[in-house]
Each structure stands twice: as structure tokens, then as C-alpha cells.
C-alpha positions as CSV (number, residue, x, y, z in Angstrom):
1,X,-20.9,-36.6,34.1
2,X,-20.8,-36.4,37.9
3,X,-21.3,-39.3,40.0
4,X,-21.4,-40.1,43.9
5,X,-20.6,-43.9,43.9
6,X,-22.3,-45.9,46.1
7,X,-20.7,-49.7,45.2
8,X,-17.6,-50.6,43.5
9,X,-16.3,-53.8,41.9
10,X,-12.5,-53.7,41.5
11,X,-10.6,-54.8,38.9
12,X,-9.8,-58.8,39.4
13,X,-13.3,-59.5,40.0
14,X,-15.6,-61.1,38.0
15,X,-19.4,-60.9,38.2
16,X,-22.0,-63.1,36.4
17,X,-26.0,-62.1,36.2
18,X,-28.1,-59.8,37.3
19,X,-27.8,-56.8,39.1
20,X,-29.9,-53.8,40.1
21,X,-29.0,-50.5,41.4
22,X,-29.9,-46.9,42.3
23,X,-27.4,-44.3,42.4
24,X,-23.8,-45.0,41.0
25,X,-21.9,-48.0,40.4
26,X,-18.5,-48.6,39.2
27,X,-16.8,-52.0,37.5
28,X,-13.2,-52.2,37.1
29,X,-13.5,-56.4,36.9
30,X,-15.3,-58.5,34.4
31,X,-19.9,-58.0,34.5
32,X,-21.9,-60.6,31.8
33,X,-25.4,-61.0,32.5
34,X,-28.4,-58.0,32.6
35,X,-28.0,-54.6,34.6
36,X,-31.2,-52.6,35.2
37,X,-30.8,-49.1,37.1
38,X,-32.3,-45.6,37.9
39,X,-28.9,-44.6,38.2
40,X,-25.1,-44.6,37.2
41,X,-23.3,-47.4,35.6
42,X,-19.1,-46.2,35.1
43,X,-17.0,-48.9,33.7
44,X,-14.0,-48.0,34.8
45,X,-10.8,-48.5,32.3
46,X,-10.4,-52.2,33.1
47,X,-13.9,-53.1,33.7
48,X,-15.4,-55.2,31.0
49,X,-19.1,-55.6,30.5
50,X,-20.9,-58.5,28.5
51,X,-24.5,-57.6,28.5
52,X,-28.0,-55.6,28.4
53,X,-28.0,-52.7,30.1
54,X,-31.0,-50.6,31.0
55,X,-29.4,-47.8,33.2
56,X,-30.1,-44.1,33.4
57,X,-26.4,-42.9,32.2
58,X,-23.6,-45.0,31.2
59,X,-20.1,-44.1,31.2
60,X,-17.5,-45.8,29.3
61,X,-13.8,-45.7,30.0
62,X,-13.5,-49.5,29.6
63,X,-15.4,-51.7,27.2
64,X,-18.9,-52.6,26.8
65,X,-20.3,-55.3,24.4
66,X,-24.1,-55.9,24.3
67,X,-27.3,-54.1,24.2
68,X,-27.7,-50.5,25.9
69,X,-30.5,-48.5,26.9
70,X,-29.7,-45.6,28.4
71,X,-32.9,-43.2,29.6
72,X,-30.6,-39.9,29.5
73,X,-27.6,-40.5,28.0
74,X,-24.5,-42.2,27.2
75,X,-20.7,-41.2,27.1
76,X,-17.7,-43.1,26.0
77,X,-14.7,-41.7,27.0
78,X,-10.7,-41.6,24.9
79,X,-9.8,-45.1,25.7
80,X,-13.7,-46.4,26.0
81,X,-14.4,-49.0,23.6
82,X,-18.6,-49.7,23.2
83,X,-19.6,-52.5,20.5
84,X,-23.7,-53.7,19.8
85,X,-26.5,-51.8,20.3
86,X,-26.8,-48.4,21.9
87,X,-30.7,-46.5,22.8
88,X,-30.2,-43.1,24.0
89,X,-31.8,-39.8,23.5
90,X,-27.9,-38.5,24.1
91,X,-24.7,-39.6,23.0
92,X,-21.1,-38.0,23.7
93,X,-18.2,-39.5,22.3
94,X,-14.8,-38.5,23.0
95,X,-11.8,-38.3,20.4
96,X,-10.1,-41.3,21.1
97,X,-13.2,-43.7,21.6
98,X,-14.0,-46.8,19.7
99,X,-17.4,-47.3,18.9
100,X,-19.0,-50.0,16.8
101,X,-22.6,-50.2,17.1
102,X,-25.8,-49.5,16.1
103,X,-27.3,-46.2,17.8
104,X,-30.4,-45.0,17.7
105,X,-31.0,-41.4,19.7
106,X,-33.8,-39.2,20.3
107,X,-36.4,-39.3,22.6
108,X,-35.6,-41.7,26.1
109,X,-35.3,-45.0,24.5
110,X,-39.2,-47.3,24.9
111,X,-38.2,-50.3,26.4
112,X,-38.1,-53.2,24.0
């Protein structure tokens, strides 16, 4: 999954709410709230995510709890840990990944 990031949140920071982007954005701190995007959301390996996320492609190498909706795909990598709900037509999970969650794939996921 290539990305071009356009914003950043290093680790030690800690975000709570709402955000929407375009393009790529990567969390190495602490996200809880709602995330909607035509675009990129990497959590990088320390990032952690509490919340629903509506984003184009979502990449994993930290941990996500929550809902996901992902319109093309999603991808947890070796040391990506994803628990909830996961929506997306594509799913990639690497050996090494921890996944606990419901998924459903096919067609890009209706919004619900």
C-alpha cells in the first residue's frame, strides 16, 4: 500500500474526536472519536485508535478497536492488532497480525 502522507500525529500525542481528511494520514499517538476520509489512514506501530472509521484504505501496524469501513481495502500488518467490526470489499492480513473482529467483504461496504 503506497502512501504520500500529508499530516502526521507522533507518538505521545493524543487526539479526541473528529477528524476528516483527504490524502494520507499517519497516527503514532493515541485517536478516539470518528474518522471519515477519501484517503489513507496508517496507524503507525504505536498509534492506537479508539473509534469508527470510514476511510478509503486503512493500514494497521499498530492497534485499532472500533468499527471500520474501508471503501477499498484494509491491511493489517505482523505486529497490527485490529479488534470490532471490519467492512471492506478487501482484506490482507499478514502472518503475525491479530485480528479479532467481525468482517464482512465484498462489494465497497454501504454506509450504515
Amino acid at each position: 500500500m503506497k502512501t504520500d502522507l500529508q499530516t502526521f500525529l507522533d507518538s505521545g500525542t493524543s487526539f479526541e474526536g473528529k477528524i476528516s481528511f483527504t490524502g494520507a494520514v499517519r497516527i503514532d499517538g493515541h485517536f478516539r472519536g470518528t474518522a471519515s476520509a477519501d484517503g489513507t489512514l496508517v496507524v503507525g506501530e504505536t498509534g492506537t485508535i479508539d473509534a469508527k472509521l470510514d476511510v478509503r484504505e486503512l493500514l494497521v501496524l499498530g492497534s485499532v478497536v472500533g468499527e471500520v469501513t474501508a471503501k477499498e481495502r484494509v491491511e493489517v500488518g505482523p505486529n497490527g492488532r485490529l479488534d470490532g467490526i471490519v467492512r471492506a470489499p478487501r482484506i490482507k492480513i499478514v502472518d503475525g497480525a491479530q485480528v479479532s473482529a467481525k468482517i464482512e467483504m465484498g462489494e465497497p461496504a454501504a454506509k450504515r
